[in-house]
C-alpha atoms as a printed R data frame, in Angstrom:
    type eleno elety resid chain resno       x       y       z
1   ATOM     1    CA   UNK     A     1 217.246 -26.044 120.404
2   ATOM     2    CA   UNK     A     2 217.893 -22.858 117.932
3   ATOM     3    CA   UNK     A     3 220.806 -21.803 116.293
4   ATOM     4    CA   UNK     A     4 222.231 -18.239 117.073
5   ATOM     5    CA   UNK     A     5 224.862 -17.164 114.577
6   ATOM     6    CA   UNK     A     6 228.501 -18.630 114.583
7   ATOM     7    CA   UNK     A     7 228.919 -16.983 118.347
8   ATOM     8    CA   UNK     A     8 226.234 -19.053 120.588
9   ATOM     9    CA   UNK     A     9 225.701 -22.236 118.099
10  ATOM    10    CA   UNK     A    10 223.517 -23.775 121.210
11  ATOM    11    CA   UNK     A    11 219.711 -21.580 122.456
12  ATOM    12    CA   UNK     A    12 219.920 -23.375 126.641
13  ATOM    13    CA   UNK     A    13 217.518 -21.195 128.586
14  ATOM    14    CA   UNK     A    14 219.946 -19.739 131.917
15  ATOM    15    CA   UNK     A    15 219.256 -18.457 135.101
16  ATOM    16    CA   UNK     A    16 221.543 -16.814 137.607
17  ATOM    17    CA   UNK     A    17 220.894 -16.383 141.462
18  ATOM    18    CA   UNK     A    18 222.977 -13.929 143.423
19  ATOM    19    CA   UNK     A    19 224.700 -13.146 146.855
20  ATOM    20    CA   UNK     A    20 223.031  -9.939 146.217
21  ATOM    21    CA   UNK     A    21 219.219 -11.487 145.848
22  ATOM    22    CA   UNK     A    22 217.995  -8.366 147.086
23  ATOM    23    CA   UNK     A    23 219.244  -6.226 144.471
24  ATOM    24    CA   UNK     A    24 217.027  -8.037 142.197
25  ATOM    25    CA   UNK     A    25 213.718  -8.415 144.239
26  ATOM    26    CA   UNK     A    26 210.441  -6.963 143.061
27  ATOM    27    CA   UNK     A    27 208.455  -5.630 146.177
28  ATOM    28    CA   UNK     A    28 205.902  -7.364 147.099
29  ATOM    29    CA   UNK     A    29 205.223 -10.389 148.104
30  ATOM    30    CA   UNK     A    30 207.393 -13.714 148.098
31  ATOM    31    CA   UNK     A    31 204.607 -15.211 146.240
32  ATOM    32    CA   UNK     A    32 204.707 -12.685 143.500
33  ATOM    33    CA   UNK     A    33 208.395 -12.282 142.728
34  ATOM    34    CA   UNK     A    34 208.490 -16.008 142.613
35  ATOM    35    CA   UNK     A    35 205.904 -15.882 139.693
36  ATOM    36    CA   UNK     A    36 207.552 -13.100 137.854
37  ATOM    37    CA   UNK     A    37 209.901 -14.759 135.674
38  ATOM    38    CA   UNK     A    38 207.325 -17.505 134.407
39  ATOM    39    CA   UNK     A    39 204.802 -14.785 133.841
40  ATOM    40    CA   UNK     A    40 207.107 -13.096 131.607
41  ATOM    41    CA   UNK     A    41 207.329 -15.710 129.292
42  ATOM    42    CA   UNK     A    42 202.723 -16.106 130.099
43  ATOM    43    CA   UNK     A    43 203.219 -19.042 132.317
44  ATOM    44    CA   UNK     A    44 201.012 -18.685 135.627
45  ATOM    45    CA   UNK     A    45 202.335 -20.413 138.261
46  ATOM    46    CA   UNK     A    46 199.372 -22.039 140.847
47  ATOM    47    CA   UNK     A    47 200.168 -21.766 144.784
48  ATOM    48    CA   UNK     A    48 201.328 -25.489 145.045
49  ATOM    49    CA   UNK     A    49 203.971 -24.647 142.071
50  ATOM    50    CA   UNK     A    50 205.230 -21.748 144.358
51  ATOM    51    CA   UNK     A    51 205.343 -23.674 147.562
52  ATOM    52    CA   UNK     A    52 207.177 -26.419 145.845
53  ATOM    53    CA   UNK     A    53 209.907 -23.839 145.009
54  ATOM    54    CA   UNK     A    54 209.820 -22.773 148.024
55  ATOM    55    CA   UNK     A    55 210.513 -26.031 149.843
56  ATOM    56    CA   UNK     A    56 213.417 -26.065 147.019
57  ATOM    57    CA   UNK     A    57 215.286 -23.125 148.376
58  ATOM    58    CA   UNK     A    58 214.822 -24.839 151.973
59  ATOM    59    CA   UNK     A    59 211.778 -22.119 152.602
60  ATOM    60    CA   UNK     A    60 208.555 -22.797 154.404
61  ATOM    61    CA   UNK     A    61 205.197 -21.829 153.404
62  ATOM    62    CA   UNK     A    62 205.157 -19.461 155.999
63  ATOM    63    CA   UNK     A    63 207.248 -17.574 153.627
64  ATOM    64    CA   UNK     A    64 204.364 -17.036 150.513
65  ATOM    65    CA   UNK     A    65 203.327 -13.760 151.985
66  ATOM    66    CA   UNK     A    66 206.009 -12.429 153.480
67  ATOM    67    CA   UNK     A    67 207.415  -9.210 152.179
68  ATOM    68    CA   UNK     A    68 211.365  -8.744 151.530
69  ATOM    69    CA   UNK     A    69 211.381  -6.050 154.437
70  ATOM    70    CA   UNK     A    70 210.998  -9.185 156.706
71  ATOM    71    CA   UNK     A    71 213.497 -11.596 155.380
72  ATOM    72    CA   UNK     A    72 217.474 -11.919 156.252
73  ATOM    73    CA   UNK     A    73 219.738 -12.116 153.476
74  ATOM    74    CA   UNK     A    74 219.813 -15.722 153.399
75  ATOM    75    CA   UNK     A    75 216.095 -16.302 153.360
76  ATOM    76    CA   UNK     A    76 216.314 -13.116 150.327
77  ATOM    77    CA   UNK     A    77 218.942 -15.379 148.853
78  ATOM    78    CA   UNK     A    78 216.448 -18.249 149.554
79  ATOM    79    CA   UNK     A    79 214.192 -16.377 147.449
80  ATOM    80    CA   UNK     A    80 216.100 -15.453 144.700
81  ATOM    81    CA   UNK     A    81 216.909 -19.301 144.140
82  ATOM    82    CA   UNK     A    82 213.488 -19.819 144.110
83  ATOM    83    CA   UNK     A    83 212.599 -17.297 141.255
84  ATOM    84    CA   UNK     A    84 215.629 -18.385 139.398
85  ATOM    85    CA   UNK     A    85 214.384 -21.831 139.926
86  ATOM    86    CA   UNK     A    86 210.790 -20.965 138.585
87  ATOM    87    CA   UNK     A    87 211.712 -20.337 134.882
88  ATOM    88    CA   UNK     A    88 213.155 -24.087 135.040
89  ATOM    89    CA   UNK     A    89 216.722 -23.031 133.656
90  ATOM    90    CA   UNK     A    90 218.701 -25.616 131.706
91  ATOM    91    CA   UNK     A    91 222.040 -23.686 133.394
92  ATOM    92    CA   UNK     A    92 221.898 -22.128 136.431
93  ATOM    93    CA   UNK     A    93 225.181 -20.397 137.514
94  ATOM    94    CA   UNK     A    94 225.343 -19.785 141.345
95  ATOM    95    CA   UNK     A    95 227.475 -17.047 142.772
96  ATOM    96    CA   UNK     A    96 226.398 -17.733 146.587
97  ATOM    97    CA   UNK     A    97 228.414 -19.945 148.985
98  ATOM    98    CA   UNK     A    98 226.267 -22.935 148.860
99  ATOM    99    CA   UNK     A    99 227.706 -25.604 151.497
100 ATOM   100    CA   UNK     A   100 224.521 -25.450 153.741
101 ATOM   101    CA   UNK     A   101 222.170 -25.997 150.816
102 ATOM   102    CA   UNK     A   102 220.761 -30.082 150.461
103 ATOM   103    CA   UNK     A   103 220.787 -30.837 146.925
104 ATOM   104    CA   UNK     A   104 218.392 -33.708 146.240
């Protein structure tokens, strides 16, 4: 851990999924916008990293290629988790309503 000033004495890497999961999706595929994040920071993730995500948001493989003009909101949502999920945040602040989600 790093030290930032007198203001955030603590570096935790955070991540943040959204009701609005949309509003943050790159176009393209599922695949890709899962992979974003870690290739930022020159991480590539391989296909059974992205499926694993996937099956973490509750998402079938089905879902790698899909585009976000064919998901719902929730699978979008599904998605954004997944992303979120990908550049393995020490916090992770959710905003969505979460009930129906299996935490293992």
């Amino acid at each position: 851990m790093g030290v930032r000033g007198s203001i955030c004495p603590l570096e935790i890497p955070v991540g943040a999924a959204t009701s609005d999961g949309g509003i943050s999706f790159i176009f393209g595929p599922v695949a890709d916008n899962i992979r974003f994040g870690p290739q930022l920071k020159g991480k590539n993730l391989t296909d059974g990293e992205v499926y694993k995500l996937l099956s973490l948001a509750d998402l079938d493989s089905s879902f790698y290629k899909k585009t976000n003009n064919e998901l719902s909101v929730g699978q979008t949502q599904g998605v954004a988790l997944a992303r979120t999920l990908a550049i393995e945040p020490g916090v992770m602040p959710i905003e969505m309503y979460v009930k129906s989600w299996r935490f293992e």
